[in-house]
C-alpha positions in Angstrom: -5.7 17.5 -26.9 -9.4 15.9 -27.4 -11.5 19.0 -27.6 -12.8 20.6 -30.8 -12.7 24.2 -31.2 -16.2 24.7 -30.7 -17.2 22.4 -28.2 -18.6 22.0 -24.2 -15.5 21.0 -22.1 -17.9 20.7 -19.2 -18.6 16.7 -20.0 -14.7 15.9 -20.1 -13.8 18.5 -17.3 -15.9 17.0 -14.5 -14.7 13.3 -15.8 -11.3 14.0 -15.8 -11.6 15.9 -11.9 -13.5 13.2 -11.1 -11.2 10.6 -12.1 -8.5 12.3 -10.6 -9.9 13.0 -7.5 -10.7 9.4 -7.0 -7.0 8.6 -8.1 -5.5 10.5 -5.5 -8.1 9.6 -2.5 -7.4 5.8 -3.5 -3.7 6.6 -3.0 -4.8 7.5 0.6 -6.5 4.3 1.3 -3.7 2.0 0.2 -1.4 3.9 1.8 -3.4 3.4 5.2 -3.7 -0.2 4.4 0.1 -1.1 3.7 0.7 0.9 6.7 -1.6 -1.7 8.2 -0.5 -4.6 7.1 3.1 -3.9 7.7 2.0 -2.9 12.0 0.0 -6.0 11.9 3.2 -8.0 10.4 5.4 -6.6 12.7 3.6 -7.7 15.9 3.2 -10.9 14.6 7.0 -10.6 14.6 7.1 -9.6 17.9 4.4 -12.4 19.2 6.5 -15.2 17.6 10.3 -13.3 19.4 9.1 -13.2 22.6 7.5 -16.8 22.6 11.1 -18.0 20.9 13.1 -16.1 23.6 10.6 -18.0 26.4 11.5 -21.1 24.9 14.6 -21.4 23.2 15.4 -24.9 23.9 12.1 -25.9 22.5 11.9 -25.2 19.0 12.7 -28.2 16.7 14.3 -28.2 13.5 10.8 -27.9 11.7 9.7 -25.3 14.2 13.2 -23.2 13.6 12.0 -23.3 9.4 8.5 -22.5 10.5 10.2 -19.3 12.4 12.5 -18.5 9.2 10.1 -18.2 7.1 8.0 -16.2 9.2 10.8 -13.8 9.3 10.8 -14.0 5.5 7.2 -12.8 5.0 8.0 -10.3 7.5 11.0 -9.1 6.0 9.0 -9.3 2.8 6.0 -6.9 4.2 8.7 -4.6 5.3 10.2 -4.3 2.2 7.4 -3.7 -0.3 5.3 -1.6 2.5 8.9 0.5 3.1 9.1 1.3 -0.7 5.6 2.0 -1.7 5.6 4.6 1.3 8.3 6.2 0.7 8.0 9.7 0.2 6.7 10.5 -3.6 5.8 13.7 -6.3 1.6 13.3 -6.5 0.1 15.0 -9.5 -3.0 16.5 -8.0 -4.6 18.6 -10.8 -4.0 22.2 -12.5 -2.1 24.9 -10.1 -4.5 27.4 -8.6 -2.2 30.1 -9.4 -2.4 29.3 -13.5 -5.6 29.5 -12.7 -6.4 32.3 -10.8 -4.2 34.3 -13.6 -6.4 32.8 -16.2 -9.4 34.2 -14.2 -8.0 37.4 -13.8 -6.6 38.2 -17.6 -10.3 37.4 -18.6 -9.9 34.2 -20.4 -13.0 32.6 -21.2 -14.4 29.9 -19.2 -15.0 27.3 -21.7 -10.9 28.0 -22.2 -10.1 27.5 -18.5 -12.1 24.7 -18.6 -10.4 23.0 -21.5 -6.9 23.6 -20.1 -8.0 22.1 -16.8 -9.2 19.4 -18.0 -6.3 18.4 -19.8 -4.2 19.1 -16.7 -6.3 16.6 -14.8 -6.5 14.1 -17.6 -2.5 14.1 -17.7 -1.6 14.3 -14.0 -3.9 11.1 -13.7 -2.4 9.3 -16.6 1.2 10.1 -14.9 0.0 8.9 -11.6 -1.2 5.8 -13.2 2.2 3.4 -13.2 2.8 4.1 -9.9 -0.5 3.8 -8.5 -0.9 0.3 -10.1 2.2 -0.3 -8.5 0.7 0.4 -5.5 -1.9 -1.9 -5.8 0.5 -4.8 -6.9 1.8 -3.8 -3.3 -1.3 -4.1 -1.6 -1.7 -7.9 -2.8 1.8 -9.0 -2.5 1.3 -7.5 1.2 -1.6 -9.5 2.0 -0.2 -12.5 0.6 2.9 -12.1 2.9 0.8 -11.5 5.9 -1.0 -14.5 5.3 1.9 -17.0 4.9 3.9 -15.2 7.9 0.5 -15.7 10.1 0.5 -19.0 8.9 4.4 -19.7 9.6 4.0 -18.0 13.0 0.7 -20.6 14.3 2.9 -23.3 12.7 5.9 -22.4 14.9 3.3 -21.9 18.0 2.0 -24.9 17.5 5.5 -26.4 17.3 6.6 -24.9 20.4 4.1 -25.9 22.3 4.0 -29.3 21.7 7.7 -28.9 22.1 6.9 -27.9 25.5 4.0 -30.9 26.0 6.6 -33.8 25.2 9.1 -32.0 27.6 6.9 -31.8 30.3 5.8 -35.3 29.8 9.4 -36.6 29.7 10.4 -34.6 33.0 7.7 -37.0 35.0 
């Protein structure tokens, strides 16, 4: 791949782990936060459902679009945060068996190392797409949130000046 005969795998070895390693906990984290912005969007949801069903006879026609496109981001969230989490094939580095029957035929270390290394350095470049489409995820997710948080104080708001007028009317 990119070693010479002759030469210290070490250097590219501990990069390529490293890298890796890094890859895969990263995948962790925005897992945990898609996971968070998708619980966070759905009570949201749930916040603007129950203050609908309270009041249904006071949402306007520019509350009623507020609530829509609440339920857009949210559908939105659900979608992109469904499809990134879905279960998916990780590379995670060389198999310990290959390994271990490296180790035990007596193949040299700087060998091992070499092989390793290229394992890691091609198990994090096929990672790569779909960890950047991961990412995409993340910020599509927080943009969603944001407008359906928005929507969802709009239709509030909405509501309960809705209720204000109503109130003021009955007297």
């Amino acid at each position: 791949m990119f070693f010479r005969r002759r030469s210290d795998p070490s250097p590219v070895y501990e990069l390529t782990r490293d890298r890796l390693g890094r890859q895969v906990d990263s995948i962790d984290a925005l897992d945990i936060k898609l996971g968070l912005f998708f619980s966070i969007g759905s009570a949201l949801i749930g916040i603007l459902a129950a203050v609908i069903a309270g009041r249904p006879l006071k949402l306007s026609h520019l509350g009623a679009i507020s609530a829509v496109c609440c339920g857009c981001a949210y559908v939105a969230i659900a979608l992109v945060a469904s499809w990134q989490l879905r279960p998916r094939r990780w590379s995670v580095g060389p198999d310990p068996k290959k390994v271990l029957v490296d180790y035990k035929n007596e193949v040299s270390t700087n060998l091992m190392k070499r092989r390793m290394a290229e394992t890691y350095y091609r198990h994090y470049r096929d990672n790569e797409p779909a960890y950047k489409w991961k990412v995409r995820a993340i910020w599509f997710s927080a943009i969603a949130l944001f407008a359906e948080t928005l929507f969802l104080v709009g239709a509030l708001v909405l509501v309960a000046r809705a209720a204000e007028w109503s109130a003021w009317s009955i007297t």
